[in-house]
mmCIF file of the N, C-alpha and C atoms, coordinates in Angstrom:
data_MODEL
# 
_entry.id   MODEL 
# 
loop_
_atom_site.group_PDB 
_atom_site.id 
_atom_site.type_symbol 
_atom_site.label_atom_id 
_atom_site.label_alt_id 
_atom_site.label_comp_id 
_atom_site.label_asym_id 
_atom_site.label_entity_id 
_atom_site.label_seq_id 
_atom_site.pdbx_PDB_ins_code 
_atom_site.Cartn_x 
_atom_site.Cartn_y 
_atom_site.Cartn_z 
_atom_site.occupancy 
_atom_site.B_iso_or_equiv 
_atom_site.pdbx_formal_charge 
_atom_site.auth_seq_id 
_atom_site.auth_comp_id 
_atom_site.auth_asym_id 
_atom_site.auth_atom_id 
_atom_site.pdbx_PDB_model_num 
ATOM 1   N N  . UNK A 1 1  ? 23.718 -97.296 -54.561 1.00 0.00 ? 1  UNK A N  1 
ATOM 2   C CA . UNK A 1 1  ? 22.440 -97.984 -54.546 1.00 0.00 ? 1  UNK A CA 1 
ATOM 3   C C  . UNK A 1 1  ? 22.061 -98.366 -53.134 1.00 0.00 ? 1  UNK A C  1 
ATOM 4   N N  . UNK A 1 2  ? 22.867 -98.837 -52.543 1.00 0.00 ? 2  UNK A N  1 
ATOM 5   C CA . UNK A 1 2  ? 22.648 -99.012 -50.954 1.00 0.00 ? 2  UNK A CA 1 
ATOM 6   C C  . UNK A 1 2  ? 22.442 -97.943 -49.919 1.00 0.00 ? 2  UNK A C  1 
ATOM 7   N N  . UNK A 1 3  ? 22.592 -96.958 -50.647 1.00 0.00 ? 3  UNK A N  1 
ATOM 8   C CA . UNK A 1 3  ? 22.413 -96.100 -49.491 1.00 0.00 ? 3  UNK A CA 1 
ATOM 9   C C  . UNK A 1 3  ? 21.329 -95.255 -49.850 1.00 0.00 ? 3  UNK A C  1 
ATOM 10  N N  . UNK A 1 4  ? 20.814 -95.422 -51.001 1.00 0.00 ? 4  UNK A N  1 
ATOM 11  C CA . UNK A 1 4  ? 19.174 -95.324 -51.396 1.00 0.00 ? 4  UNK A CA 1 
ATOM 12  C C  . UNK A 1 4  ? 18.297 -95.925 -50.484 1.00 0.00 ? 4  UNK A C  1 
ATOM 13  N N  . UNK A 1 5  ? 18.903 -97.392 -50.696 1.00 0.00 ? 5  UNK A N  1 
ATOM 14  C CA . UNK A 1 5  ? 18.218 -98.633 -49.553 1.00 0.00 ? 5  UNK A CA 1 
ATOM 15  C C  . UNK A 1 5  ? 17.637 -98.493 -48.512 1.00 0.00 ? 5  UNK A C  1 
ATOM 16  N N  . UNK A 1 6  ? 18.523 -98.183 -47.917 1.00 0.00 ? 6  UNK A N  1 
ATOM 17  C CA . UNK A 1 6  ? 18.515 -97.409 -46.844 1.00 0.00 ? 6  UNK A CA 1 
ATOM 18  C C  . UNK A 1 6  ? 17.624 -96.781 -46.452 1.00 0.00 ? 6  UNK A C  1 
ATOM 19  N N  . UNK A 1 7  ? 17.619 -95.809 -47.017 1.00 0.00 ? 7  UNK A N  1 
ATOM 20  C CA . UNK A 1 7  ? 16.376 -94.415 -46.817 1.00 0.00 ? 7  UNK A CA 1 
ATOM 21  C C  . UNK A 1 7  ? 15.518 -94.764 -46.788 1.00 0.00 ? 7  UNK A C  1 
ATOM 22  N N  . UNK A 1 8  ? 14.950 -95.348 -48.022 1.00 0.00 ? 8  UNK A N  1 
ATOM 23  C CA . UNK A 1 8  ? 13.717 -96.404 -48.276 1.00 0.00 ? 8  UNK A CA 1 
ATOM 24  C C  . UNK A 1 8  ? 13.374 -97.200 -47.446 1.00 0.00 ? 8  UNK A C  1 
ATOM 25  N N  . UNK A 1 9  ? 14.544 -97.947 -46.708 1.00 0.00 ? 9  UNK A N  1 
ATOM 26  C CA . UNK A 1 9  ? 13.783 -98.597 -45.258 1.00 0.00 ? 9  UNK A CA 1 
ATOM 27  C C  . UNK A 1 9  ? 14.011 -97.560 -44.135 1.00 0.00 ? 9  UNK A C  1 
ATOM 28  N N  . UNK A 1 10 ? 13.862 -96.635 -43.980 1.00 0.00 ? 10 UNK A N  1 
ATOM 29  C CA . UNK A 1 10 ? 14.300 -95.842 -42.725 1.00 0.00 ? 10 UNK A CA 1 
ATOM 30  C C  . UNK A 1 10 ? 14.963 -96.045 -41.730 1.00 0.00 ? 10 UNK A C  1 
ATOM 31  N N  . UNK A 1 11 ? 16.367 -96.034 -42.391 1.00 0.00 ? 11 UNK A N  1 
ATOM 32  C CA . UNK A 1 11 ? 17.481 -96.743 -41.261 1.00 0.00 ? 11 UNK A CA 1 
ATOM 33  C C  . UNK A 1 11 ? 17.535 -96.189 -40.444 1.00 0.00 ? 11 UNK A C  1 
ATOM 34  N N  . UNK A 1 12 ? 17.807 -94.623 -40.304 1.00 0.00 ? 12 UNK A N  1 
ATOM 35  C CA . UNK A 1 12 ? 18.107 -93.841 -39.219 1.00 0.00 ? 12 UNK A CA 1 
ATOM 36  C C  . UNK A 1 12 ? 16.905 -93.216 -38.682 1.00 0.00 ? 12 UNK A C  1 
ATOM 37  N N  . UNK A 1 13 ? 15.418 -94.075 -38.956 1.00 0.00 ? 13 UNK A N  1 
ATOM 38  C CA . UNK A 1 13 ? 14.421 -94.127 -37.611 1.00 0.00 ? 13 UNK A CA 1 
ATOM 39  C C  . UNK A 1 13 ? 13.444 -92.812 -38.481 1.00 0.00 ? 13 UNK A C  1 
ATOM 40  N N  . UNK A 1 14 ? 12.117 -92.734 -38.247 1.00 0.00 ? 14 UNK A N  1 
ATOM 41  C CA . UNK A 1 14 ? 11.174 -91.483 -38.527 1.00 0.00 ? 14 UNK A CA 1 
ATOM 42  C C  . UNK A 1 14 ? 10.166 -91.224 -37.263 1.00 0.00 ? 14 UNK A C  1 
ATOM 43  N N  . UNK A 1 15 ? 10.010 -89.579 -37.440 1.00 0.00 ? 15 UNK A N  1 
ATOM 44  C CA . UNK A 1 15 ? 8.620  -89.606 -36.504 1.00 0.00 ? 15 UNK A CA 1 
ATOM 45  C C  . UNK A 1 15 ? 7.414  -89.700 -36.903 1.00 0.00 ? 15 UNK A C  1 
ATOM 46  N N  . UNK A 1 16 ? 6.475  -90.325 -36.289 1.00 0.00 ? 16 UNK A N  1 
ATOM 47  C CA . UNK A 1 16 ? 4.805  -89.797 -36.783 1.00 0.00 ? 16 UNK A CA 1 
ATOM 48  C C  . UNK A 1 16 ? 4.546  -89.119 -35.862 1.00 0.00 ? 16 UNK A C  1 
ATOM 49  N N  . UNK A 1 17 ? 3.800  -88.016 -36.603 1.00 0.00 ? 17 UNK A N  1 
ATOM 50  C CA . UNK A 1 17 ? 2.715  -87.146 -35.604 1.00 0.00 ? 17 UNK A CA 1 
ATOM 51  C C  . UNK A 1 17 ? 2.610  -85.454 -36.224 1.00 0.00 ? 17 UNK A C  1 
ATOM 52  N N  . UNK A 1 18 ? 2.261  -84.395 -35.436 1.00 0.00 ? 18 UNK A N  1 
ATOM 53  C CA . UNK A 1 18 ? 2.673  -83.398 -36.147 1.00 0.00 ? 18 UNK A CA 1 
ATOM 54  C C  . UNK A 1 18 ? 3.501  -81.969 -36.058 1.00 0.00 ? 18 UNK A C  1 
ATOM 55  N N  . UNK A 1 19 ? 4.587  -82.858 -35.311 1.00 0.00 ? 19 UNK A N  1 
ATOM 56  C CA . UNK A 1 19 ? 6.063  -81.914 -35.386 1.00 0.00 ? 19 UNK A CA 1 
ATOM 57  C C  . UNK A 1 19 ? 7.137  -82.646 -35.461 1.00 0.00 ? 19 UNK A C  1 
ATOM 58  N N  . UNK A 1 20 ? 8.341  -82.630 -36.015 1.00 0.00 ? 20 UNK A N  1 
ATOM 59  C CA . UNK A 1 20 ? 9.636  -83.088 -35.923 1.00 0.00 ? 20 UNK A CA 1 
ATOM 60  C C  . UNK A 1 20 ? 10.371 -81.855 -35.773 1.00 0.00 ? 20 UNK A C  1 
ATOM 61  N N  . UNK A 1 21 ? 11.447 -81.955 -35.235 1.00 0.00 ? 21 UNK A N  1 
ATOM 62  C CA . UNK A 1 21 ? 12.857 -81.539 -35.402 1.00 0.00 ? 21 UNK A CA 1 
ATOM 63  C C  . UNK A 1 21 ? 13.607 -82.303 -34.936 1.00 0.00 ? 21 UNK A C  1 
ATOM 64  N N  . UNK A 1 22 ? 15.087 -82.864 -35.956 1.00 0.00 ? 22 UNK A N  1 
ATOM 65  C CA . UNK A 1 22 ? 15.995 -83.865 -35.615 1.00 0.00 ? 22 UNK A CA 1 
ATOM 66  C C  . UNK A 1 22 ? 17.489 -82.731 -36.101 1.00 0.00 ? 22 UNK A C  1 
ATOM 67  N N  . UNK A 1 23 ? 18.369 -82.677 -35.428 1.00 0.00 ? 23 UNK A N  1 
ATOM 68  C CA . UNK A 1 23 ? 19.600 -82.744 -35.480 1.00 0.00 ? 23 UNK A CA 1 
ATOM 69  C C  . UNK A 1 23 ? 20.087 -82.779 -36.970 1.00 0.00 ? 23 UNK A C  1 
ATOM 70  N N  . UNK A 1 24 ? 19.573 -83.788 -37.765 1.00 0.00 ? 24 UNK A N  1 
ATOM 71  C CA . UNK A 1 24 ? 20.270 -83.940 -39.158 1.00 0.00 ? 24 UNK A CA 1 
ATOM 72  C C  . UNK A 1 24 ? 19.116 -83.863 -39.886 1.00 0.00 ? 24 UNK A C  1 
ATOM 73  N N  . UNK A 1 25 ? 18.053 -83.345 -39.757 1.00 0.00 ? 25 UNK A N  1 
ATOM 74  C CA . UNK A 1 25 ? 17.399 -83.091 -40.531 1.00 0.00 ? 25 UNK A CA 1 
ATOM 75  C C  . UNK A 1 25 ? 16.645 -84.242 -40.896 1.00 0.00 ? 25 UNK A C  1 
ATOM 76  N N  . UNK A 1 26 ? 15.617 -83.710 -42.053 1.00 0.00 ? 26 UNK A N  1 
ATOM 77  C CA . UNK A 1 26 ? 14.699 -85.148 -42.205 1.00 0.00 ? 26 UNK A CA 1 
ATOM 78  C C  . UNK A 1 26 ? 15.072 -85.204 -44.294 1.00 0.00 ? 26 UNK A C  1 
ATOM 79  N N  . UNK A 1 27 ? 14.776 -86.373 -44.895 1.00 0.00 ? 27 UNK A N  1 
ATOM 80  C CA . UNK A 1 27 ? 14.952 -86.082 -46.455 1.00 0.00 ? 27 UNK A CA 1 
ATOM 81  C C  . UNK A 1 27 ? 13.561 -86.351 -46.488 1.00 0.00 ? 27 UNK A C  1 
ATOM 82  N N  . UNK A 1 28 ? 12.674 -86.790 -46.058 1.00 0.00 ? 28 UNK A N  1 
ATOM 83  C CA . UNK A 1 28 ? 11.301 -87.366 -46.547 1.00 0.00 ? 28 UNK A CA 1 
ATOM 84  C C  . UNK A 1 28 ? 9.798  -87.003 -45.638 1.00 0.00 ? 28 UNK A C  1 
ATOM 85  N N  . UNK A 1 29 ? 9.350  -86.088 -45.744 1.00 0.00 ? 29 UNK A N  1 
ATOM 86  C CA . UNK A 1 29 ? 7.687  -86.183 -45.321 1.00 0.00 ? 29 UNK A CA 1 
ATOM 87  C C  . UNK A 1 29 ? 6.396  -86.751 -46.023 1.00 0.00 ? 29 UNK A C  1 
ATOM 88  N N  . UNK A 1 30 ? 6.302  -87.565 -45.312 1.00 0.00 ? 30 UNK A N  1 
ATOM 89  C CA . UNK A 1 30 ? 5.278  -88.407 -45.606 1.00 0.00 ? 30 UNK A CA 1 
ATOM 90  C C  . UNK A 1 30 ? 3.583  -87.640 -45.062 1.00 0.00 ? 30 UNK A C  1 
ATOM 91  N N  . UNK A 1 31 ? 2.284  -87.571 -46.142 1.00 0.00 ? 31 UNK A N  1 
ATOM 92  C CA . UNK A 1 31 ? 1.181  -87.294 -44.888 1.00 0.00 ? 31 UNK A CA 1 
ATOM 93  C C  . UNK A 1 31 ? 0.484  -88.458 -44.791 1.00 0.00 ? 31 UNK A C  1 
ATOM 94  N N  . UNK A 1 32 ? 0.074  -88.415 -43.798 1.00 0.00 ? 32 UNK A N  1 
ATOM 95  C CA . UNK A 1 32 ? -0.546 -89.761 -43.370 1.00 0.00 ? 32 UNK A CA 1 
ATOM 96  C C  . UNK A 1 32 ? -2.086 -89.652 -43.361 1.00 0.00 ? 32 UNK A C  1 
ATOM 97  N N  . UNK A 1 33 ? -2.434 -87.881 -43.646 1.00 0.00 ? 33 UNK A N  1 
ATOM 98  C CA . UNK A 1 33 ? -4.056 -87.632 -43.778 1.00 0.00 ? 33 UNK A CA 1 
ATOM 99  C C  . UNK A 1 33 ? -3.376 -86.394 -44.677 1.00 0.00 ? 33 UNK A C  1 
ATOM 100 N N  . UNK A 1 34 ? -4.116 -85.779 -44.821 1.00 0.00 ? 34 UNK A N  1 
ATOM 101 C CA . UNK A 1 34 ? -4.543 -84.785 -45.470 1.00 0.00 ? 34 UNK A CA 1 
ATOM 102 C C  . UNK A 1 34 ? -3.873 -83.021 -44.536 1.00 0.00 ? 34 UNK A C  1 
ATOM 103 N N  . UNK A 1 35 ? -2.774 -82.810 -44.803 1.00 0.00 ? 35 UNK A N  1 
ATOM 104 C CA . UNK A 1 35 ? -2.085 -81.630 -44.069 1.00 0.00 ? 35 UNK A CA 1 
ATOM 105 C C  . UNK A 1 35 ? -1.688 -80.501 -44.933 1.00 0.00 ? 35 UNK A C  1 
ATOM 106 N N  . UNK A 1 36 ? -1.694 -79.397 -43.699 1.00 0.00 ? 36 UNK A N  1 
ATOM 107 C CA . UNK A 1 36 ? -1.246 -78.262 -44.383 1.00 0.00 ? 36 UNK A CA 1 
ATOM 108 C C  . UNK A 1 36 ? -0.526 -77.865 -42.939 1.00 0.00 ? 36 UNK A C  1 
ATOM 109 N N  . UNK A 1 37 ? 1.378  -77.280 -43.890 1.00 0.00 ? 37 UNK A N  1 
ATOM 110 C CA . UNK A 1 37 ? 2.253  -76.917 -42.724 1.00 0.00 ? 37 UNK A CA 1 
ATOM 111 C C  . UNK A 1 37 ? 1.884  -75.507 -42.239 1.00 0.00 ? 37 UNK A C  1 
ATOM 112 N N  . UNK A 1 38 ? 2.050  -75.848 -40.928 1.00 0.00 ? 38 UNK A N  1 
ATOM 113 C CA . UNK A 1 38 ? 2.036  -73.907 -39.988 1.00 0.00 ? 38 UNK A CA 1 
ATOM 114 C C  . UNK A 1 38 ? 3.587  -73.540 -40.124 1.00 0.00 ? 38 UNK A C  1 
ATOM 115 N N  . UNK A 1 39 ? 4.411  -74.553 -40.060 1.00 0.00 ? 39 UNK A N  1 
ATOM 116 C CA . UNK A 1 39 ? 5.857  -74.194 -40.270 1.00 0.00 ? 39 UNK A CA 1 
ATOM 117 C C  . UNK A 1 39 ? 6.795  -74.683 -41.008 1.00 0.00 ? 39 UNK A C  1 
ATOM 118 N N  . UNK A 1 40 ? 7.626  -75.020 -42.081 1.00 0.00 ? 40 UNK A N  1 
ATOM 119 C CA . UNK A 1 40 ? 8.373  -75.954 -42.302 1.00 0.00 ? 40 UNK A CA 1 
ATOM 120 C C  . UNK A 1 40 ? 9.376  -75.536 -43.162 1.00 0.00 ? 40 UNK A C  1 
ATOM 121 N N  . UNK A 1 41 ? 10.603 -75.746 -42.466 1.00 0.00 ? 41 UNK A N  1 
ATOM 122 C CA . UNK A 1 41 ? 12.453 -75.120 -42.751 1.00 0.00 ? 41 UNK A CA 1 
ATOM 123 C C  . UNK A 1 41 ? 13.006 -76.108 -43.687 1.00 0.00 ? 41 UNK A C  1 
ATOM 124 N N  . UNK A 1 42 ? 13.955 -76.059 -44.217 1.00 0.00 ? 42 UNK A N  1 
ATOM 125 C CA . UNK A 1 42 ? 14.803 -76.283 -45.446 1.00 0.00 ? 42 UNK A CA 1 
ATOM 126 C C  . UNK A 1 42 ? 15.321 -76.101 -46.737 1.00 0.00 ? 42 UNK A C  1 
ATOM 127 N N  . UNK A 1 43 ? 15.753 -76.776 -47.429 1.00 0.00 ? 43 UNK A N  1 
ATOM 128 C CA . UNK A 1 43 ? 16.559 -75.777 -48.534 1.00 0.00 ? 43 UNK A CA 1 
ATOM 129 C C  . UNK A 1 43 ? 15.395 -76.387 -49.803 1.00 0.00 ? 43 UNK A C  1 
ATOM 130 N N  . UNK A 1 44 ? 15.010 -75.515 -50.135 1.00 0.00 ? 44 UNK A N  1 
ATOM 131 C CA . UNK A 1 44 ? 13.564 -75.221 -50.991 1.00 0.00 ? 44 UNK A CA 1 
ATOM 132 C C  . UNK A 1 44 ? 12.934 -73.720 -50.988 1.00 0.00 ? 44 UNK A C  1 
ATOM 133 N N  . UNK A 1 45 ? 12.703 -73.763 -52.644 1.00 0.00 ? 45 UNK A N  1 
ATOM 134 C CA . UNK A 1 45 ? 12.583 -72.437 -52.943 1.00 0.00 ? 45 UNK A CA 1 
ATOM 135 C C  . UNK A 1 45 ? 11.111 -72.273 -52.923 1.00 0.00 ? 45 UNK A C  1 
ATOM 136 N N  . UNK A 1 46 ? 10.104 -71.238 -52.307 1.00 0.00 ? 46 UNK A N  1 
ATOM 137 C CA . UNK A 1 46 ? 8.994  -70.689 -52.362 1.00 0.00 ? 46 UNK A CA 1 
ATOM 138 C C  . UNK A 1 46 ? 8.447  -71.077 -51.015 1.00 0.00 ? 46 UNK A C  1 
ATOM 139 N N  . UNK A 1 47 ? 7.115  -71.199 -50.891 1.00 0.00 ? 47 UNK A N  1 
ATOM 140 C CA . UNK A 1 47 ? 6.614  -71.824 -49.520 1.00 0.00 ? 47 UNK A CA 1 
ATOM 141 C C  . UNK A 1 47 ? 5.695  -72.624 -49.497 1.00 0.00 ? 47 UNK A C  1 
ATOM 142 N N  . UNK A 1 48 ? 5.415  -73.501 -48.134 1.00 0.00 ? 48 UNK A N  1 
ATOM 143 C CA . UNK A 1 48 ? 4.803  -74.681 -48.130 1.00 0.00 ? 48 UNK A CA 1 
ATOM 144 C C  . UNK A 1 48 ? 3.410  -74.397 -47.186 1.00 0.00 ? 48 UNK A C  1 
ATOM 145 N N  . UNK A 1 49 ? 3.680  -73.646 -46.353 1.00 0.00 ? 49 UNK A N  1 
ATOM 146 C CA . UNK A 1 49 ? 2.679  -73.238 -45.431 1.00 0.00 ? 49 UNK A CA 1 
ATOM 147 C C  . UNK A 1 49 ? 1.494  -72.462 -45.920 1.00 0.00 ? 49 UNK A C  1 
ATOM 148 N N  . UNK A 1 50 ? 0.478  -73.225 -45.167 1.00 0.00 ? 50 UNK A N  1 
ATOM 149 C CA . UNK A 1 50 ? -0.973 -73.165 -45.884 1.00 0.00 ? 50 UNK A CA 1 
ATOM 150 C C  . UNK A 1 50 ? -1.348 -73.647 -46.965 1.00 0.00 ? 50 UNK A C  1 
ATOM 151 N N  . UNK A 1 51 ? -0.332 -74.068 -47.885 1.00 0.00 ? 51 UNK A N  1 
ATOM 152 C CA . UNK A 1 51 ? -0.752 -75.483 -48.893 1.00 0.00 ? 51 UNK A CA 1 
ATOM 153 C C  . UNK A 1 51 ? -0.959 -76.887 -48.464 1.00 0.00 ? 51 UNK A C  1 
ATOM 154 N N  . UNK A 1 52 ? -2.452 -77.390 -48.608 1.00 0.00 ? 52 UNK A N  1 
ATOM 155 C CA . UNK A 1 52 ? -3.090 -78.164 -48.155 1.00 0.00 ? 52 UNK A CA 1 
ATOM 156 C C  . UNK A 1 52 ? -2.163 -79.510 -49.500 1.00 0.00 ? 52 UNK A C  1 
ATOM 157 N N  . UNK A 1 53 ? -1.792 -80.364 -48.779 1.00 0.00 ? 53 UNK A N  1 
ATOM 158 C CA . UNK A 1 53 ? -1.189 -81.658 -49.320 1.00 0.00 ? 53 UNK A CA 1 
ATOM 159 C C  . UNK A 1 53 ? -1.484 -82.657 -49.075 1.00 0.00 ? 53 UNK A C  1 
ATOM 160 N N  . UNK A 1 54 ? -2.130 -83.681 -49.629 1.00 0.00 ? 54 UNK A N  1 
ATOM 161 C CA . UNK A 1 54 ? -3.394 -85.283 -50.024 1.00 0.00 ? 54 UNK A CA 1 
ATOM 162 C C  . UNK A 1 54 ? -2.426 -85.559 -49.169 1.00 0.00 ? 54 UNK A C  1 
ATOM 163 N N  . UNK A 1 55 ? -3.219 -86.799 -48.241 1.00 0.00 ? 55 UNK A N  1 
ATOM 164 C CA . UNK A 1 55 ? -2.909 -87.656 -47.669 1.00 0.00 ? 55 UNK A CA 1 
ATOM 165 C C  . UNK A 1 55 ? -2.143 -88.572 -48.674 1.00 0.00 ? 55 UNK A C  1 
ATOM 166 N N  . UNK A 1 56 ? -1.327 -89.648 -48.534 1.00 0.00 ? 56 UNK A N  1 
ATOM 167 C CA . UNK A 1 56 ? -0.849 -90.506 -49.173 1.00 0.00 ? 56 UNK A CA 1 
ATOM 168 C C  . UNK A 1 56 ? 0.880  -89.927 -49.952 1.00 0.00 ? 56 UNK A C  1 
ATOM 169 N N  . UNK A 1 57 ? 0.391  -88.397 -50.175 1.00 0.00 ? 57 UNK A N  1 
ATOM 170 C CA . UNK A 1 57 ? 1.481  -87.704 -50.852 1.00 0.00 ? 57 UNK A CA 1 
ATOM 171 C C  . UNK A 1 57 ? 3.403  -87.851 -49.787 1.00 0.00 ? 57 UNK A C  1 
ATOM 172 N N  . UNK A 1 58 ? 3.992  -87.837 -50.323 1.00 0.00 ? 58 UNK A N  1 
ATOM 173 C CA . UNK A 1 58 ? 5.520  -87.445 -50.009 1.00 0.00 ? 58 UNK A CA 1 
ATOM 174 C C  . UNK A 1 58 ? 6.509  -86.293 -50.669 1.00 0.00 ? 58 UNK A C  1 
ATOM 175 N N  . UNK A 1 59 ? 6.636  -85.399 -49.700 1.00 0.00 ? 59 UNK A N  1 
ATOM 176 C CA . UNK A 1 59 ? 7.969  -85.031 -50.201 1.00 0.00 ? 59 UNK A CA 1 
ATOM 177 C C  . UNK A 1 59 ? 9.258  -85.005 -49.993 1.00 0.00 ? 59 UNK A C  1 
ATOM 178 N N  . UNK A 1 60 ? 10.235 -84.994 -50.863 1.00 0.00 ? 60 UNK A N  1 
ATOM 179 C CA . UNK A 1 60 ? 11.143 -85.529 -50.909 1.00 0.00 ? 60 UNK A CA 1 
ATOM 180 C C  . UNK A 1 60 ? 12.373 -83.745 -50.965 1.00 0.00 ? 60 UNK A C  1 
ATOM 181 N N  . UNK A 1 61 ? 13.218 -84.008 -49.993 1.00 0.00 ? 61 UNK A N  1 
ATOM 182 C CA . UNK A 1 61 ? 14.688 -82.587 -49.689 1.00 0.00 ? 61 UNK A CA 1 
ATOM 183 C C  . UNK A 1 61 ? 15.306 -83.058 -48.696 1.00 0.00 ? 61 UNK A C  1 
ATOM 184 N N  . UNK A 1 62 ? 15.643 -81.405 -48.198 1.00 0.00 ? 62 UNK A N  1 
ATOM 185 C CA . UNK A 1 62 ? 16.229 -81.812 -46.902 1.00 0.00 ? 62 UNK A CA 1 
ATOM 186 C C  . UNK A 1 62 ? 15.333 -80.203 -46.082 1.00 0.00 ? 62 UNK A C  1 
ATOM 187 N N  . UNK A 1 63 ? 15.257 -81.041 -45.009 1.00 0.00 ? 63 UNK A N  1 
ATOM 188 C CA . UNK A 1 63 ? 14.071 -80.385 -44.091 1.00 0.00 ? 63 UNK A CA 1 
ATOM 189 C C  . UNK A 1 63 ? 14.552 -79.930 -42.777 1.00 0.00 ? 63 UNK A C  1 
ATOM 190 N N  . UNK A 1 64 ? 14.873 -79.548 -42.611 1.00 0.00 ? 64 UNK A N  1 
ATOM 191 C CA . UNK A 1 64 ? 15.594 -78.858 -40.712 1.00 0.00 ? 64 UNK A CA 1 
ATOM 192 C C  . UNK A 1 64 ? 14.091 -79.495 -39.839 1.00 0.00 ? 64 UNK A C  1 
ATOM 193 N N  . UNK A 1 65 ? 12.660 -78.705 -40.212 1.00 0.00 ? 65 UNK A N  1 
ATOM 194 C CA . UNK A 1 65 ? 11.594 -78.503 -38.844 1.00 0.00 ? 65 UNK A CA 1 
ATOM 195 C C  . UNK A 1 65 ? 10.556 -78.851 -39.849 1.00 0.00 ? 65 UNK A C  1 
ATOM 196 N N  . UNK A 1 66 ? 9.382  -78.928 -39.315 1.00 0.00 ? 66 UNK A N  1 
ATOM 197 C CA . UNK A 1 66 ? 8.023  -78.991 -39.828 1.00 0.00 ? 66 UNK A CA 1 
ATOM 198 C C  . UNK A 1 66 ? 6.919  -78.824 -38.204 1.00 0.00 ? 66 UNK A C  1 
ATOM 199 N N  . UNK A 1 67 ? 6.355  -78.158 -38.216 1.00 0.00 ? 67 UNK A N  1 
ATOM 200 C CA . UNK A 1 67 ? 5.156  -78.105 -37.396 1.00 0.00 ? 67 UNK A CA 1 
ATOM 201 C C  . UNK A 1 67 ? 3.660  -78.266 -38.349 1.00 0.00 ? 67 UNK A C  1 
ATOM 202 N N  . UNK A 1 68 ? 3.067  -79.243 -38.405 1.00 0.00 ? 68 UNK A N  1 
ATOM 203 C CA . UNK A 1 68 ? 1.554  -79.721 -39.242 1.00 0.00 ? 68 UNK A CA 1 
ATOM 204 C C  . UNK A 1 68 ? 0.740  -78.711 -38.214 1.00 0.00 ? 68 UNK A C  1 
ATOM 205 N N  . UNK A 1 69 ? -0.071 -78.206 -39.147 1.00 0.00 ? 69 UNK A N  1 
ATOM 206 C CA . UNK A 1 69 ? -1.128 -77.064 -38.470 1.00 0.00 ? 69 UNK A CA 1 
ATOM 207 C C  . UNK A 1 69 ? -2.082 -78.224 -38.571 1.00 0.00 ? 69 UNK A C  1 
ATOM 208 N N  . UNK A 1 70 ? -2.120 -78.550 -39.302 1.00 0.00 ? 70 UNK A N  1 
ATOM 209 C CA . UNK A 1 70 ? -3.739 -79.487 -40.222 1.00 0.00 ? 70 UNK A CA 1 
ATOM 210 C C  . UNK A 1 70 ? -2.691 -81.168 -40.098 1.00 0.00 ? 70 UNK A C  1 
ATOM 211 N N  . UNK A 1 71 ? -3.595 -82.173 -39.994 1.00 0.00 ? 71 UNK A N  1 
ATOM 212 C CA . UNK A 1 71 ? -2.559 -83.678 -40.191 1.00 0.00 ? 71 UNK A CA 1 
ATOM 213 C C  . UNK A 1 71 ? -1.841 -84.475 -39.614 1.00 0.00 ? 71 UNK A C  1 
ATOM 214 N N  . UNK A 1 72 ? -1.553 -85.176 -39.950 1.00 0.00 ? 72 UNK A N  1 
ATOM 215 C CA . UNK A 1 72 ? -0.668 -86.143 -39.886 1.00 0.00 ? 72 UNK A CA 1 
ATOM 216 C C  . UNK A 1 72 ? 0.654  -86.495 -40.410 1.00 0.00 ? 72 UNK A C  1 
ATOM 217 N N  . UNK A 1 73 ? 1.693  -86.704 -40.303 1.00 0.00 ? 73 UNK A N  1 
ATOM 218 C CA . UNK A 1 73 ? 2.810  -86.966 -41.148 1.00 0.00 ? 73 UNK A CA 1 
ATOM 219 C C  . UNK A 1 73 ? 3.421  -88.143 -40.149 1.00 0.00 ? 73 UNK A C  1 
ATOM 220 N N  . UNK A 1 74 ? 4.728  -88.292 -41.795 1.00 0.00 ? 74 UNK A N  1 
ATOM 221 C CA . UNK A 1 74 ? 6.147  -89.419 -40.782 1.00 0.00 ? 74 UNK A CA 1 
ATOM 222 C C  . UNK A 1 74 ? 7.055  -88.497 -41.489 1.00 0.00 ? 74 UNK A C  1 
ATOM 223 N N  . UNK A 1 75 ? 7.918  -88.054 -40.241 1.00 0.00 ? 75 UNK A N  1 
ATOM 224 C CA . UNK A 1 75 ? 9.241  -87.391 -41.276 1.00 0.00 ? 75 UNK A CA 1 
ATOM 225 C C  . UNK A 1 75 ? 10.018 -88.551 -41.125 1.00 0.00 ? 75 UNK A C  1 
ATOM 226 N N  . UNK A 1 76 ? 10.833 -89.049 -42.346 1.00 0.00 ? 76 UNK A N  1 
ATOM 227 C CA . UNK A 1 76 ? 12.101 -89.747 -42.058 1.00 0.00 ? 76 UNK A CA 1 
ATOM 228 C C  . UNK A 1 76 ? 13.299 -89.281 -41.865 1.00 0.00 ? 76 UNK A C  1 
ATOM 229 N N  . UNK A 1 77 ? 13.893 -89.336 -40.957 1.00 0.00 ? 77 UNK A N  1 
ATOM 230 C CA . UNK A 1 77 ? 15.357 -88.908 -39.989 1.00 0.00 ? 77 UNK A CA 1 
ATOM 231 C C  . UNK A 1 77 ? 16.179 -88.799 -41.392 1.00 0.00 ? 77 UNK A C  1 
ATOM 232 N N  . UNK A 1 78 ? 17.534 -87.936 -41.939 1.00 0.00 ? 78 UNK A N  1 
ATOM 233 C CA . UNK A 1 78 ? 18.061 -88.213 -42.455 1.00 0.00 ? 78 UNK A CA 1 
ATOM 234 C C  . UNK A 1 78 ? 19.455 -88.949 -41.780 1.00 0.00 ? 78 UNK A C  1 
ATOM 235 N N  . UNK A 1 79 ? 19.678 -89.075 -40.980 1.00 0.00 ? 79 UNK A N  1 
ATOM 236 C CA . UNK A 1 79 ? 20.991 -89.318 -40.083 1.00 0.00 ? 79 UNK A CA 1 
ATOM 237 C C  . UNK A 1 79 ? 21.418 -88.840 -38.922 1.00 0.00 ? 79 UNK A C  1 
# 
């Protein structure tokens, strides 16, 4: 349960803007407007790029990269 906690408060730090890449990857993208990815790595089946995703929305894996063509985001760091 605590290490849910955790995540939920973003212990190990997030970026805003529209690229991340961290070392350990991210579990959480947040959009902060209205985006669609030009790039985005991790273990997930099909693709994300050029699907336009509501502001307010999150998704939830594990993410290596993301480059926002379109948007805004916060990735949260996984560690």
């Amino acid at each position: 349960m605590s290490r849910a906690l955790d995540k939920s408060q973003a212990q190990y730090g997030f970026s805003v803007g529209t690229q991340g890449t961290a070392d350990s990857g991210y579990w959480a993208i947040q959009m902060l407007t209205d985006t669609t990815f030009s790039t985005i790595a991790g273990k997930f089946d099909g693709t994300l790029t050029g699907v336009t995703i509501g502001a307010g929305n999150i998704i939830y894996g594990e993410f290596n990269s993301y480059t926002a063509g379109t948007g805004t985001v916060i990735g949260y760091k996984a560690g």
